[in-house]
N, CA, C and O atoms as a DFTB+ gen file, in Angstrom:
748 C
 N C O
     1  1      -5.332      75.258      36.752
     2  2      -5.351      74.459      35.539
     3  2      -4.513      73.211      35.745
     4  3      -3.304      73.185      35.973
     5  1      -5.435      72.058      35.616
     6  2      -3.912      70.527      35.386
     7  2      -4.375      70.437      34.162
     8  3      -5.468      70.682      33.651
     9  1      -3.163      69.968      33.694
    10  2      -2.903      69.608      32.425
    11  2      -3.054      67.981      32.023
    12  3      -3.021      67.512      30.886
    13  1      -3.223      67.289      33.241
    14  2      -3.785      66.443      33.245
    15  2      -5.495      66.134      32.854
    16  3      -6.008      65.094      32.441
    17  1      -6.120      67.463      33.161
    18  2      -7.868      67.252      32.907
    19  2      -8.267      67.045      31.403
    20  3      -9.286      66.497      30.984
    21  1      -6.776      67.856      30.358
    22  2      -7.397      67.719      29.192
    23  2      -7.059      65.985      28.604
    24  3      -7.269      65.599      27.454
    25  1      -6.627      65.335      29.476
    26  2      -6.086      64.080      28.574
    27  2      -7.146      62.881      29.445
    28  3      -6.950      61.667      29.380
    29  1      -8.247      63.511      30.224
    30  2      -9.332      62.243      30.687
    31  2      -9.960      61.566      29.501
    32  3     -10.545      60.484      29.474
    33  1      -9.757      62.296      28.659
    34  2     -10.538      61.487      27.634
    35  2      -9.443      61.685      26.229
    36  3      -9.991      62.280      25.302
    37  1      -8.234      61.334      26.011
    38  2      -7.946      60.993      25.540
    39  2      -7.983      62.121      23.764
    40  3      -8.451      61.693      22.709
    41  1      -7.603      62.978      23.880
    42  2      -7.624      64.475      22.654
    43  2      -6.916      63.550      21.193
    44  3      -5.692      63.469      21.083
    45  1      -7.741      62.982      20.279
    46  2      -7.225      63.154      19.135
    47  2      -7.108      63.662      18.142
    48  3      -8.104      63.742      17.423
    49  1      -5.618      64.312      17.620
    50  2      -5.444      65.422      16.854
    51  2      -5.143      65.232      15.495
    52  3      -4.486      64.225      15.233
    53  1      -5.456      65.932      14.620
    54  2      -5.259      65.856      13.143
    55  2      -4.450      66.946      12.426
    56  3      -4.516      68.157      12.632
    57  1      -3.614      66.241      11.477
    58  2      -3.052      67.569      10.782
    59  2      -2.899      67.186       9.083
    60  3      -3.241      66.082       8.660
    61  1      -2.397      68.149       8.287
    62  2      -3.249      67.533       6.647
    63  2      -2.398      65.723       6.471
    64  3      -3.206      64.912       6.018
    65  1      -1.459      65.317       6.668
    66  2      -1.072      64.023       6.525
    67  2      -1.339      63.152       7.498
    68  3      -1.760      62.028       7.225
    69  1      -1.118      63.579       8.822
    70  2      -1.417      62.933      10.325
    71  2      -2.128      62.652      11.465
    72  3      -2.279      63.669      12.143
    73  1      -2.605      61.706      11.923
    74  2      -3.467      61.260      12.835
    75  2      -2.873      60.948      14.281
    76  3      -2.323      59.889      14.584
    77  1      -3.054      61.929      15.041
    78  2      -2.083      61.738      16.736
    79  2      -3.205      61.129      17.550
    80  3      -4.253      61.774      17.573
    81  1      -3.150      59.938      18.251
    82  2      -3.648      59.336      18.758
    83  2      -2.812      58.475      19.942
    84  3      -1.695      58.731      20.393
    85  1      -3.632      57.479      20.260
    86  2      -3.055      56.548      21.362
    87  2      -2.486      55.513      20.558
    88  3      -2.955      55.073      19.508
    89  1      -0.921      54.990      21.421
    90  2      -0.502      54.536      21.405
    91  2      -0.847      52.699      21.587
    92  3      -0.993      52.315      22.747
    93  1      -0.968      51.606      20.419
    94  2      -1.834      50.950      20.755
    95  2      -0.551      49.174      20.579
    96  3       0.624      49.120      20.214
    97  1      -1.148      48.464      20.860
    98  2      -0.198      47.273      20.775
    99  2       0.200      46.699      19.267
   100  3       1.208      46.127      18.851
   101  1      -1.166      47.148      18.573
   102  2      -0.469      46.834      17.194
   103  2       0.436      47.931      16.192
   104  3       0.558      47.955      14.968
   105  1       1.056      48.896      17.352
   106  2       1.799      50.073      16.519
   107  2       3.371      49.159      16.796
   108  3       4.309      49.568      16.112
   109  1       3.674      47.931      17.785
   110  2       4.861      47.511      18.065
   111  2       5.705      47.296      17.075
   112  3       6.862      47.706      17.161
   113  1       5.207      46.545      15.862
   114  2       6.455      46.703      15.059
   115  2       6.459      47.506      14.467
   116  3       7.437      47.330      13.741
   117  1       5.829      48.755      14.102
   118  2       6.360      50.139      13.411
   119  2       7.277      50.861      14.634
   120  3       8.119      51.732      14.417
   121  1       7.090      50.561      15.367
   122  2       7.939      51.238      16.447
   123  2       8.912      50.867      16.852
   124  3       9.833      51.490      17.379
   125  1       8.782      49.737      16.625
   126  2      10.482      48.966      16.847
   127  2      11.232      49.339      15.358
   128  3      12.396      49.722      15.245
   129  1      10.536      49.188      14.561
   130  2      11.415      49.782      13.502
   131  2      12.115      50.891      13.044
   132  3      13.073      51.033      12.284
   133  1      11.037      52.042      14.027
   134  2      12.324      52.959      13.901
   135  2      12.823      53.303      14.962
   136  3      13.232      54.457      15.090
   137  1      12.907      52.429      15.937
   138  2      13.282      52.902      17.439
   139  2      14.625      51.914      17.404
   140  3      15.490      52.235      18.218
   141  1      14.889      50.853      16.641
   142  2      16.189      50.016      16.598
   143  2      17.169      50.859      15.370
   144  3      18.235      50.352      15.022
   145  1      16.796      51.892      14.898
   146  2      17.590      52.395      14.114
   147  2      18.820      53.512      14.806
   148  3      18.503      54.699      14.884
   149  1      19.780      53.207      15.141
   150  2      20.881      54.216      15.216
   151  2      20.737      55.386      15.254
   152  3      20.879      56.080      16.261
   153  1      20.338      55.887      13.806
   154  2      20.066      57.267      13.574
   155  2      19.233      58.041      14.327
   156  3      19.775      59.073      14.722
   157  1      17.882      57.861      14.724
   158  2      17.025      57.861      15.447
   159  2      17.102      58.097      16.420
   160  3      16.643      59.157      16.846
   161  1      17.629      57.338      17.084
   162  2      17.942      57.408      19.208
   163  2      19.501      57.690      19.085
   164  3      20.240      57.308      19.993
   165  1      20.030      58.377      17.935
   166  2      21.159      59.028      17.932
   167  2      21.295      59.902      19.379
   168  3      22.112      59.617      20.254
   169  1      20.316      61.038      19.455
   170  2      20.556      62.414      20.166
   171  2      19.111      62.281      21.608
   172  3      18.774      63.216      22.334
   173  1      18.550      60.907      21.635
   174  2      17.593      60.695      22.934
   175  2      18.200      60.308      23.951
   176  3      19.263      59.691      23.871
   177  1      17.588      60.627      25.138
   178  2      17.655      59.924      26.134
   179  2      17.483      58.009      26.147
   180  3      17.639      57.199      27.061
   181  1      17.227      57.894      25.173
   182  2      16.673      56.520      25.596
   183  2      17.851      55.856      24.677
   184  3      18.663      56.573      24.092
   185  1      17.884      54.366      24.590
   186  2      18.988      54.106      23.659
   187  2      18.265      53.076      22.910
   188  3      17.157      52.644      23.230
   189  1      19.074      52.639      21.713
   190  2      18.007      51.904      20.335
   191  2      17.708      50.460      21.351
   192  3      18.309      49.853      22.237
   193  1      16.377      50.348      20.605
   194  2      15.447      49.108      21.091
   195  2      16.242      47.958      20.611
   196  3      16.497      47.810      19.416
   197  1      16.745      46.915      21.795
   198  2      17.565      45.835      20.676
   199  2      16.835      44.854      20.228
   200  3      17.252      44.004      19.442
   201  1      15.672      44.902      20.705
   202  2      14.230      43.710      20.606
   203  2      13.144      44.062      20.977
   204  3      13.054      45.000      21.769
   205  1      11.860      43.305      20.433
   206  2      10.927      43.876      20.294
   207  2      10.062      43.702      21.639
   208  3       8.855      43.860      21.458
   209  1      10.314      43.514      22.481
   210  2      10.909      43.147      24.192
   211  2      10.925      44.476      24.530
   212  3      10.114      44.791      25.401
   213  1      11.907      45.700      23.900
   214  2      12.317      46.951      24.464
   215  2      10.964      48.097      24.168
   216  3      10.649      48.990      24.954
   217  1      10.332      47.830      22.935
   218  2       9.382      48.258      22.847
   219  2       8.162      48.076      23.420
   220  3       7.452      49.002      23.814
   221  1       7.862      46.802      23.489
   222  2       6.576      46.307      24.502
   223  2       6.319      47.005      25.605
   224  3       5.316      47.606      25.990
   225  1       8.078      46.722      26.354
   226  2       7.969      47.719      27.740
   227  2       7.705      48.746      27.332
   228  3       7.308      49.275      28.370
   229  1       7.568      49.829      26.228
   230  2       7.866      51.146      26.575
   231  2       5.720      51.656      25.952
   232  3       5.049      52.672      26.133
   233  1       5.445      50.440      25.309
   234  2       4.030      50.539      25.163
   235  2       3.512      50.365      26.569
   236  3       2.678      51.175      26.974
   237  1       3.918      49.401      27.340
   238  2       3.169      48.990      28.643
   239  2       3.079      50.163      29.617
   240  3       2.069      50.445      30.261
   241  1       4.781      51.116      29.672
   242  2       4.384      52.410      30.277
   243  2       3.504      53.254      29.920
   244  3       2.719      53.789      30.702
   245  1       3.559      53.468      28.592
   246  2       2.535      54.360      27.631
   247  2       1.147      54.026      28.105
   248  3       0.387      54.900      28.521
   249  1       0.792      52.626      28.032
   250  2      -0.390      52.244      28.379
   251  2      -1.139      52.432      29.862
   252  3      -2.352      52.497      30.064
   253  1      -0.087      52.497      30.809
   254  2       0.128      52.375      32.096
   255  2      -0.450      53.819      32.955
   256  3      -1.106      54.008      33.979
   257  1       0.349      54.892      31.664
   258  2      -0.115      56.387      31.788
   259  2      -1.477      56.679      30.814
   260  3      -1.973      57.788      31.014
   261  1      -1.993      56.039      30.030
   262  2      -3.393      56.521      29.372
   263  2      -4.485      56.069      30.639
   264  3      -5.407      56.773      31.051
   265  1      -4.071      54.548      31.185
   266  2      -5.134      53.964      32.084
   267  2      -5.203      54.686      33.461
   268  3      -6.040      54.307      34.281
   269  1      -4.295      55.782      33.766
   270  2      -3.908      56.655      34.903
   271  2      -4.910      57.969      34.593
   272  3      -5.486      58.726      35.375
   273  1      -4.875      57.924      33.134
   274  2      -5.787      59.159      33.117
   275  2      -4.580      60.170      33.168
   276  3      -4.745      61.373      33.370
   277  1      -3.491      59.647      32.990
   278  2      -2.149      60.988      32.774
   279  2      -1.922      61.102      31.348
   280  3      -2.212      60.438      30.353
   281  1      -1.219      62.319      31.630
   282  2      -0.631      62.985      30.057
   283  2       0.401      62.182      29.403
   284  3       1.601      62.265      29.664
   285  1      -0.294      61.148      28.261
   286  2       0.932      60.269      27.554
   287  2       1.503      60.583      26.052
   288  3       1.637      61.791      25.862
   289  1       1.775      59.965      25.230
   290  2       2.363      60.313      23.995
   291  2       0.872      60.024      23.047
   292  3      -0.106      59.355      23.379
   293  1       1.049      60.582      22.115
   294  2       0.366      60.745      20.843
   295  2       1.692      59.473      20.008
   296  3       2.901      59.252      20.081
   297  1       0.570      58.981      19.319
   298  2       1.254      58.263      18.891
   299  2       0.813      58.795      17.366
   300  3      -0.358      58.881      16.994
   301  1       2.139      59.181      16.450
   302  2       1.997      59.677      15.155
   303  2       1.376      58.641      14.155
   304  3       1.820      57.497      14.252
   305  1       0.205      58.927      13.004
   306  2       0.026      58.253      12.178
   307  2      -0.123      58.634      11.225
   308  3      -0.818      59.646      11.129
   309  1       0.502      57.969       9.902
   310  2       0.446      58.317       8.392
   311  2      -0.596      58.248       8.048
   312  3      -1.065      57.116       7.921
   313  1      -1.247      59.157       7.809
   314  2      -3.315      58.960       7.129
   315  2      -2.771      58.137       5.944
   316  3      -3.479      57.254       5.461
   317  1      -1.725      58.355       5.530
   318  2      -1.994      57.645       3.633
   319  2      -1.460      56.330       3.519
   320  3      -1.596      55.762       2.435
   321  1      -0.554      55.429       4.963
   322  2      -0.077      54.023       4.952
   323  2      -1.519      53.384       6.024
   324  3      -2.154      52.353       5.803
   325  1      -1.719      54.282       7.082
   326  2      -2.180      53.997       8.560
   327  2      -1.220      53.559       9.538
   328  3      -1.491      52.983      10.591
   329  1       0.120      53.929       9.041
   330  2       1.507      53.201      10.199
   331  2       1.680      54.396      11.188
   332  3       1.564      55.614      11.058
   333  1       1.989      53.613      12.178
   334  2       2.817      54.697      12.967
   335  2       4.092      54.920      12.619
   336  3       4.875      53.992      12.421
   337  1       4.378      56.024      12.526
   338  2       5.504      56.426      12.315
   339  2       6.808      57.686      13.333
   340  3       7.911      58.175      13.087
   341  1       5.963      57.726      14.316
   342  2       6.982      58.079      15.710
   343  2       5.834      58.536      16.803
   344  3       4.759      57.957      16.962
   345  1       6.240      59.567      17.439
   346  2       5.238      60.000      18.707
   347  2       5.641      61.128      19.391
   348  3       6.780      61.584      19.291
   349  1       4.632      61.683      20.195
   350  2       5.032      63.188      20.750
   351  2       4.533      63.770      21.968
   352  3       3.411      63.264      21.973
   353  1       4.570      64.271      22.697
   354  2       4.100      64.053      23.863
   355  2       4.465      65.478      24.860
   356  3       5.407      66.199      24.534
   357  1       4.042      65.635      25.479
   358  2       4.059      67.049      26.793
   359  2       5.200      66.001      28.138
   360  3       5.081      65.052      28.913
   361  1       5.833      66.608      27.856
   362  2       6.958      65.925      29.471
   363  2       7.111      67.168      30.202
   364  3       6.983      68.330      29.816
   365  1       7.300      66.864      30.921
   366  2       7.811      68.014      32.144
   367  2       6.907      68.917      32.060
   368  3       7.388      69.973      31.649
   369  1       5.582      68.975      32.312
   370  2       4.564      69.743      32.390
   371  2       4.847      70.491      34.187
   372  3       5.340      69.884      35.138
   373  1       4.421      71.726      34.175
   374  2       4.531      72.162      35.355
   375  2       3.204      72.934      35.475
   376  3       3.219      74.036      34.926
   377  1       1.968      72.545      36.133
   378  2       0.523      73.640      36.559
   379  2       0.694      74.407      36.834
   380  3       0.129      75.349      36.279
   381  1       1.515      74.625      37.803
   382  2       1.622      75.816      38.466
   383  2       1.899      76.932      37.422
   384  3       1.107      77.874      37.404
   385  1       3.214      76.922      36.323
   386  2       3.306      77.869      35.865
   387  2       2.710      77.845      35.064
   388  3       2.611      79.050      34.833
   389  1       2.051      77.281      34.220
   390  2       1.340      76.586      33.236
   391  2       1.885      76.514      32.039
   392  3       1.314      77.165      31.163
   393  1       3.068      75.757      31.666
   394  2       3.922      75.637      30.917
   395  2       4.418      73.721      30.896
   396  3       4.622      73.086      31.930
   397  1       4.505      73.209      29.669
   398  2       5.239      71.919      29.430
   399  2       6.015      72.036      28.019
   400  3       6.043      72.792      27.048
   401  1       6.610      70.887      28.456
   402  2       7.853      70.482      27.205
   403  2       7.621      69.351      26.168
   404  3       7.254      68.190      26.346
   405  1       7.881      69.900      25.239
   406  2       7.734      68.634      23.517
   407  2       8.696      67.762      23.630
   408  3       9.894      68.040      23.674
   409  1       8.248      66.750      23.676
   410  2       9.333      65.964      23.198
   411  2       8.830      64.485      22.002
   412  3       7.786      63.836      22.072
   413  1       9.986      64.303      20.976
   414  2       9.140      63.851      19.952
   415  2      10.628      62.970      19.083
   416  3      11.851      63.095      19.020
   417  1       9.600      62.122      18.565
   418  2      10.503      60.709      17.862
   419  2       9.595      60.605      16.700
   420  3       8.365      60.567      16.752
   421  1      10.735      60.539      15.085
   422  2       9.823      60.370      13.871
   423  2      11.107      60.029      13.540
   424  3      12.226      60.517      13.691
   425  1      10.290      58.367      12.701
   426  2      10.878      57.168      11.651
   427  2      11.737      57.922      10.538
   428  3      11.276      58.636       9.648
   429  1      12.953      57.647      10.747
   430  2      14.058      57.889       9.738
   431  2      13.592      58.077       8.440
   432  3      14.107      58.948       7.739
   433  1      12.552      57.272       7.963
   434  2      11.937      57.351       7.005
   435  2      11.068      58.724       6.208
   436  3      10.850      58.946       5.018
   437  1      10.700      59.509       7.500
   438  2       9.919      60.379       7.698
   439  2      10.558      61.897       8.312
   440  3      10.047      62.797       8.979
   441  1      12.135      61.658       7.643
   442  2      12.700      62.754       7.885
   443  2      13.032      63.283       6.993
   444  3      13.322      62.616       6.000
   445  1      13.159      65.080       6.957
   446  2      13.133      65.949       6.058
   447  2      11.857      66.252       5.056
   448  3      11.878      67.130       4.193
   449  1      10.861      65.469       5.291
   450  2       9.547      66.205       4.791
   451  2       8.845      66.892       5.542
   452  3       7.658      66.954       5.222
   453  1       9.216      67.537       6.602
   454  2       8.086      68.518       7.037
   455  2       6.993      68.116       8.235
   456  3       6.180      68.749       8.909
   457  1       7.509      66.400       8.113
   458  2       5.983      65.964       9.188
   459  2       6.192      66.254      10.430
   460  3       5.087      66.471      10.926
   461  1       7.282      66.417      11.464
   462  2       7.482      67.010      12.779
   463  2       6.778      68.334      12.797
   464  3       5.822      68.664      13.498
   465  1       7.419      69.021      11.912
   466  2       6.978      70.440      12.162
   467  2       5.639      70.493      11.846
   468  3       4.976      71.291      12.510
   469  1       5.039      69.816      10.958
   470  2       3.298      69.940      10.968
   471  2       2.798      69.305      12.387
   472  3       1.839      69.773      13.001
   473  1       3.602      68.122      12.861
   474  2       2.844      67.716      13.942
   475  2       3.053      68.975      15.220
   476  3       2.165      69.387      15.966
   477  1       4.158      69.307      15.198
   478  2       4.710      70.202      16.232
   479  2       3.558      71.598      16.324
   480  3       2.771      71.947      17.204
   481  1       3.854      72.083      15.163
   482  2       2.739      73.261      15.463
   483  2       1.196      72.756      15.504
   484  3       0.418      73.669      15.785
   485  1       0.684      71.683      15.316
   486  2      -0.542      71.397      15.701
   487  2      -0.830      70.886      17.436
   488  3      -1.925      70.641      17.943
   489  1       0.565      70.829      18.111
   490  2       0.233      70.528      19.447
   491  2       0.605      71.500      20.038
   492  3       0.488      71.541      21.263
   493  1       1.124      72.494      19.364
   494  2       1.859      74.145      19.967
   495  2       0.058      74.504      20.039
   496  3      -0.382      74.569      21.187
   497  1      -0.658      74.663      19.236
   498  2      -2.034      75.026      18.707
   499  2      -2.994      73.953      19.963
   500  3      -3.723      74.637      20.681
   501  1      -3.018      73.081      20.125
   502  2      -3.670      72.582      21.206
   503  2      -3.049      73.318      22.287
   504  3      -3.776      74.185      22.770
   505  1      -1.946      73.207      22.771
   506  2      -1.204      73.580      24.335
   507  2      -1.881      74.565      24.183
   508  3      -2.993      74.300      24.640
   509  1      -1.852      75.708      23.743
   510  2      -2.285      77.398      23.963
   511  2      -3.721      77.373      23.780
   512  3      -4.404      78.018      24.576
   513  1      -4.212      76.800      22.959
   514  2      -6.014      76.854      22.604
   515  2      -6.956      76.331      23.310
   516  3      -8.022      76.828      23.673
   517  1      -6.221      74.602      23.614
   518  2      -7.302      74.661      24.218
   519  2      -6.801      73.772      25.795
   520  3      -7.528      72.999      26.419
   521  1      -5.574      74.110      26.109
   522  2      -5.087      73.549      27.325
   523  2      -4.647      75.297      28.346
   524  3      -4.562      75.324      29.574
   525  1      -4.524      76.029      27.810
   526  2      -4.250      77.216      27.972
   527  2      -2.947      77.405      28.808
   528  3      -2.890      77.921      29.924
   529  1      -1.559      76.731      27.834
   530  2      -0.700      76.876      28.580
   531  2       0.022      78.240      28.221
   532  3      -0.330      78.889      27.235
   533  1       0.944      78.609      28.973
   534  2       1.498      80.106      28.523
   535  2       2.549      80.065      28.176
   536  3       2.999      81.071      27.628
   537  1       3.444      78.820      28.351
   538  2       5.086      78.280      27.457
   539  2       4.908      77.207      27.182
   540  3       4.272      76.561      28.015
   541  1       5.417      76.388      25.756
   542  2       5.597      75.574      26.002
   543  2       7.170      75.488      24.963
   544  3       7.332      76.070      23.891
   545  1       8.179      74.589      25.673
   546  2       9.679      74.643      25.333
   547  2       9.889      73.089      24.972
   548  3       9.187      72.091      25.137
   549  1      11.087      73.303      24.442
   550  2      11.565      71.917      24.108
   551  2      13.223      72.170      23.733
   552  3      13.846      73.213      23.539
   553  1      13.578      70.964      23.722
   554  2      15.123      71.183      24.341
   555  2      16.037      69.864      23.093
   556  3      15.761      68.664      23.105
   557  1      17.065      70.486      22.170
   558  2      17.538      69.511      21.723
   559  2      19.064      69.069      21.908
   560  3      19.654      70.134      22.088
   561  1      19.860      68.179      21.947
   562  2      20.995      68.413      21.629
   563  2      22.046      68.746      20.969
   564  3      22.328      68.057      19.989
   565  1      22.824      69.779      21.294
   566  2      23.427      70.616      20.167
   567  2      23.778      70.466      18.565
   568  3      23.524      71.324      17.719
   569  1      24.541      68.944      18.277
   570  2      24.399      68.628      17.269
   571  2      23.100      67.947      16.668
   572  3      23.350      67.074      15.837
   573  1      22.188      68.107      16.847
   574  2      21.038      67.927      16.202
   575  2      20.135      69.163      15.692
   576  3      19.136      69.791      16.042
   577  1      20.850      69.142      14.916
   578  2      20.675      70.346      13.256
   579  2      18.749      70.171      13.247
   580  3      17.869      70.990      13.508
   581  1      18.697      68.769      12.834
   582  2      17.423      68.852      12.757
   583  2      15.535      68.622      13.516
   584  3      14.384      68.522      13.092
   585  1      16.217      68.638      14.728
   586  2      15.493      68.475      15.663
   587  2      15.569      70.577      15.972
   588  3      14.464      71.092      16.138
   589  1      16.597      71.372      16.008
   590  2      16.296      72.305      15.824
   591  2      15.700      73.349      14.844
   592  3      15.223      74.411      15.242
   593  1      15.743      73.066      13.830
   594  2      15.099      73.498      12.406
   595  2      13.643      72.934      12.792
   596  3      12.760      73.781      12.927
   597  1      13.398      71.931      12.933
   598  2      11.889      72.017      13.825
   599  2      11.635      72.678      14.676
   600  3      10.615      73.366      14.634
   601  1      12.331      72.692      15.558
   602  2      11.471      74.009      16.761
   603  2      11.400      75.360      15.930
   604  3      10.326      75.961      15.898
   605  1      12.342      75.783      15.356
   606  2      12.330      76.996      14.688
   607  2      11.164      77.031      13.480
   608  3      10.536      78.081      13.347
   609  1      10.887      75.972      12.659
   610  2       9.837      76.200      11.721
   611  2       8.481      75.960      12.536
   612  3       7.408      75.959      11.933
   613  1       8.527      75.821      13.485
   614  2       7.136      75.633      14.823
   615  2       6.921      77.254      15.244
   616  3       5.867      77.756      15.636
   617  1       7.859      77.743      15.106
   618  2       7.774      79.529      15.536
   619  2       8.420      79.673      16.872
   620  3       8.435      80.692      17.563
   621  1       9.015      78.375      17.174
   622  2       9.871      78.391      18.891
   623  2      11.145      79.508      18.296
   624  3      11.688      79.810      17.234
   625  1      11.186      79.816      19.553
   626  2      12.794      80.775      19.286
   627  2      14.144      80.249      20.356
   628  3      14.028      79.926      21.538
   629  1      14.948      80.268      19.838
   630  2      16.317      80.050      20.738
   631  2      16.207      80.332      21.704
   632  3      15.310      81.173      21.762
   633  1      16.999      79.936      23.510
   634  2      16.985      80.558      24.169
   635  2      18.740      80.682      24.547
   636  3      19.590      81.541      24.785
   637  1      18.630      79.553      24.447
   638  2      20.107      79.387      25.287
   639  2      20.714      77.858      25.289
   640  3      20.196      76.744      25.210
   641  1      21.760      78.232      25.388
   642  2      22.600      76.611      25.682
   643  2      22.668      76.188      27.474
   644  3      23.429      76.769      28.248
   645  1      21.831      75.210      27.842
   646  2      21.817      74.839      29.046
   647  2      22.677      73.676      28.931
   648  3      22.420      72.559      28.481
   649  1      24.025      74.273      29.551
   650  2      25.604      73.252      29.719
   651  2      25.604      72.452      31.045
   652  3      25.368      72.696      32.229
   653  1      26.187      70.786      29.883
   654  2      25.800      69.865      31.169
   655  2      24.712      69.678      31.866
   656  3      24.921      69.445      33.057
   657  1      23.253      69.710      31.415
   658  2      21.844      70.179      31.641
   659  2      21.193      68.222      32.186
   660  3      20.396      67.986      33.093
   661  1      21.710      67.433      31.495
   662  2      20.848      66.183      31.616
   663  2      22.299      65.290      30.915
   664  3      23.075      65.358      29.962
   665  1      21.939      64.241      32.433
   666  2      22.738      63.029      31.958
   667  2      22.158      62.017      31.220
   668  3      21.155      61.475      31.685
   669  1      22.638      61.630      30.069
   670  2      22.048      60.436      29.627
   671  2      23.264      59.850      28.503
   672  3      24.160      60.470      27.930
   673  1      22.879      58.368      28.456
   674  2      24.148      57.689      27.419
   675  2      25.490      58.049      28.357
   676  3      26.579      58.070      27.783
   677  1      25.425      58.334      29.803
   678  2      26.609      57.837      30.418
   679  2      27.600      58.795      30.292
   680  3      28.825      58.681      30.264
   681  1      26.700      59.983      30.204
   682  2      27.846      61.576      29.944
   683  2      26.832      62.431      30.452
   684  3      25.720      61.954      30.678
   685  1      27.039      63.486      30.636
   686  2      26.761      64.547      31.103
   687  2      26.574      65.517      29.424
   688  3      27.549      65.997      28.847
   689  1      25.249      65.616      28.943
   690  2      25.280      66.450      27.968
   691  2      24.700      67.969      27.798
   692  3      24.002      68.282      28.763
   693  1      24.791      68.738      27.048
   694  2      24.827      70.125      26.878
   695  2      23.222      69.859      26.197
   696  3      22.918      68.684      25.994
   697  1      22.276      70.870      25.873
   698  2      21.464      70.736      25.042
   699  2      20.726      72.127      25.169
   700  3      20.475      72.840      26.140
   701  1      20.425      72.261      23.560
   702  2      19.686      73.770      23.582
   703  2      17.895      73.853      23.799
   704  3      16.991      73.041      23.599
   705  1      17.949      75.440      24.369
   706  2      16.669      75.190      24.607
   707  2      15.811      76.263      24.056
   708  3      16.111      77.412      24.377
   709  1      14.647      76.054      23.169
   710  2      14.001      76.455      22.727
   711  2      12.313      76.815      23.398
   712  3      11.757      75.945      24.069
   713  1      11.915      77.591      23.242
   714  2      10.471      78.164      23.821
   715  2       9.452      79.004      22.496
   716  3       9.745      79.640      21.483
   717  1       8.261      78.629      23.103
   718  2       7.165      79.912      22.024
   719  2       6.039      80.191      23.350
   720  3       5.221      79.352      23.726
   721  1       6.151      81.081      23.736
   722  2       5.043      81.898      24.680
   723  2       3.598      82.085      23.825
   724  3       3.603      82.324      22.618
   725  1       2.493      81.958      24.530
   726  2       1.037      82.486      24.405
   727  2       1.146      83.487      23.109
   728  3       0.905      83.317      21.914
   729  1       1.708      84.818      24.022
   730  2       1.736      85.987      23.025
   731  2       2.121      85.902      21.810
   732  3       1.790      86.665      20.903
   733  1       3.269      84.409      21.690
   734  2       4.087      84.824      20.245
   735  2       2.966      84.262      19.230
   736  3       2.675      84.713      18.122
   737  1       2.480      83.288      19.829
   738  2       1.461      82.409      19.093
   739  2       0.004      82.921      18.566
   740  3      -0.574      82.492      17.567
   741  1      -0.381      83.757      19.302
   742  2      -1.847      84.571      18.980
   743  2      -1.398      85.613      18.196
   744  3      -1.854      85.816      17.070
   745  1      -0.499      86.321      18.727
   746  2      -0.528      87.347      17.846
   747  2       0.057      87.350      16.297
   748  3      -0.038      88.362      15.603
């Protein structure tokens, strides 16, 4: 199985508020808008966009990996504005075991209603259905309360604290890691 075959053509997904799709040039200033916010790229790897310069580049990679025919981000959309409002994506995919990792960004705006976790379990529901992976995990940093309350309302379960796990922002940080197996999901 690559996990690459299901993204040749590009899988767009729906859930009752949201439209996951490709990432396109006119999503730049919704994306700079919530990608220059503090709050936001609080607990990422990446650090806030200081111009709309920082975003371009990060569409041009995005773009760079759809035209590769590789596994890129879904880019989140509000059915009821048509904005983008963050994005989500399979990183660290491994074939062999047939298992990848969530990783996901939603507009300050769009926090505490529920829309991660609707998007989250609708790509938990692709990975197992129709990509046929058998884990898929995701990993937050400890103080991020609410990036974990999402994995958990997704049906992921705790695993463990992987200490000192990934450098980023110029430290060495701790971050927890969460998983939902095949089995937990069907049955």
């Amino acid at each position: 199985m690559q996990l690459e075959n299901h993204f040749e053509y590009f899988p767009i997904l729906e859930t009752d508020r949201t439209r996951l799709r490709k990432i396109t040039y006119e999503d730049q200033y919704d994306m700079f808008n919530y990608c220059k916010n503090p709050e936001v790229s609080k607990y990422t790897v990446w650090d806030v966009h200081q111009s709309l310069s920082d975003t371009q580049q990060f569409i041009d990679f995005v773009h760079k990996r759809y035209e590769s025919q590789k596994v890129g981000p879904w880019g989140i959309e509000d059915k009821h504005s048509n904005r983008l409002i963050g994005s989500c994506s399979f990183v660290n995919w491994d074939n062999r075991n047939q298992k990848a990792e969530l990783g996901y960004v939603l507009s300050y705006d769009y926090w505490n209603q529920g829309y991660m976790s609707e998007v989250i379990r609708r790509i938990i529901h692709f990975g197992f259905l129709d990509i046929g992976l058998v884990r898929i995990e995701a990993r937050c940093h400890p103080n991020n309360i609410g990036s974990a309350r999402v994995m958990e309302k997704s049906g992921m379960q705790y695993e463990g604290l992987l200490r000192r796990h990934i450098f980023a922002k110029d430290d060495f940080q701790d971050v927890k890691m969460y998983s939902i197996i095949r089995e937990d999901f069907v049955s």
